[in-house]
C-alpha positions in Angstrom: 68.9 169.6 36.9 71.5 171.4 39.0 71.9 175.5 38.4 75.0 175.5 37.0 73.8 172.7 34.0 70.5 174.9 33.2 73.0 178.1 33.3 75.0 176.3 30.6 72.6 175.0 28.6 71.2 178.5 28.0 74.4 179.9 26.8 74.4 176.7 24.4 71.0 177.7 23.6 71.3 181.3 22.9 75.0 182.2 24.3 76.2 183.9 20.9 72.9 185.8 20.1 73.1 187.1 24.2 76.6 188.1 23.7 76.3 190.2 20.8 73.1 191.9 22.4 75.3 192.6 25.7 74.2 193.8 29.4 72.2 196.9 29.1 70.0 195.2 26.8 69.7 192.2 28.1 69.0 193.8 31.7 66.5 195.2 30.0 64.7 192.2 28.7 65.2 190.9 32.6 63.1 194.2 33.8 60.7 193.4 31.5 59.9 190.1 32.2 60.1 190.8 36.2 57.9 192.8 35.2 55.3 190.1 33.4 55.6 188.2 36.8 54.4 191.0 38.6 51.1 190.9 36.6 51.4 186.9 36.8 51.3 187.7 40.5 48.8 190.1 40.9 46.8 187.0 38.5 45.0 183.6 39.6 46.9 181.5 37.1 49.4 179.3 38.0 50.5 178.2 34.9 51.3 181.8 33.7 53.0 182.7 37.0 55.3 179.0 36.7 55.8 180.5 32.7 56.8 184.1 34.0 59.2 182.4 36.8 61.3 180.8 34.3 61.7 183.1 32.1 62.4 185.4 34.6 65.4 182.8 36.1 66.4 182.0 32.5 67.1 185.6 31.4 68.9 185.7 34.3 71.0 182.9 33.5 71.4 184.6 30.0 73.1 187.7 32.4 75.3 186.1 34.4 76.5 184.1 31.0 77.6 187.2 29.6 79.2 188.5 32.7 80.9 185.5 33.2 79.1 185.0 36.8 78.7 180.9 38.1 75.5 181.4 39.5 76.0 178.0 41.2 79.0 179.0 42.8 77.7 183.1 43.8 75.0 181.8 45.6 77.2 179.9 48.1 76.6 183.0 49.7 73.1 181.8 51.1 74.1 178.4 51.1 76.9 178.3 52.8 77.6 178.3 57.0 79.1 181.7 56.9 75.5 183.4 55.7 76.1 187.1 55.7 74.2 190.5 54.9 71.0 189.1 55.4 68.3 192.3 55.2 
């Protein structure tokens, strides 16, 4: 499955509910499960750390739906020839 077709199907999924909470919340509910990884992380167990990945990448999906950001297309940045800002 590409980025862009898992970016849609969450806003199928869950696009109405996400827009009505809006970004602060839903930033919110990102933090929050960054933070679950962390302890996934600091953890032996795989499964939970593959669990806390996706929802991590999912809620972030959900955030750039309701922004209206192509995550496909914004990280051309790092996959592109022109790479740039690198830290």
């Amino acid at each position: 499955m590409e980025i862009r077709d898992f970016q849609q199907l969450i806003d199928r999924r869950y696009g109405q509910r996400d827009r009505q909470r809006g970004t602060p919340a839903t930033f919110m509910w990102l933090i929050e499960e960054i933070g679950e990884l962390a302890t996934a992380l600091a953890g032996e167990n795989a499964a939970n750390k593959e669990e806390e990945f996706a929802d991590v990448f999912a809620w972030l999906c959900t955030l750039a739906n309701i922004n209206e950001v192509d995550l496909e297309q914004a990280i051309k940045k790092y996959t592109s020839n022109r790479i740039e800002g690198f830290k």
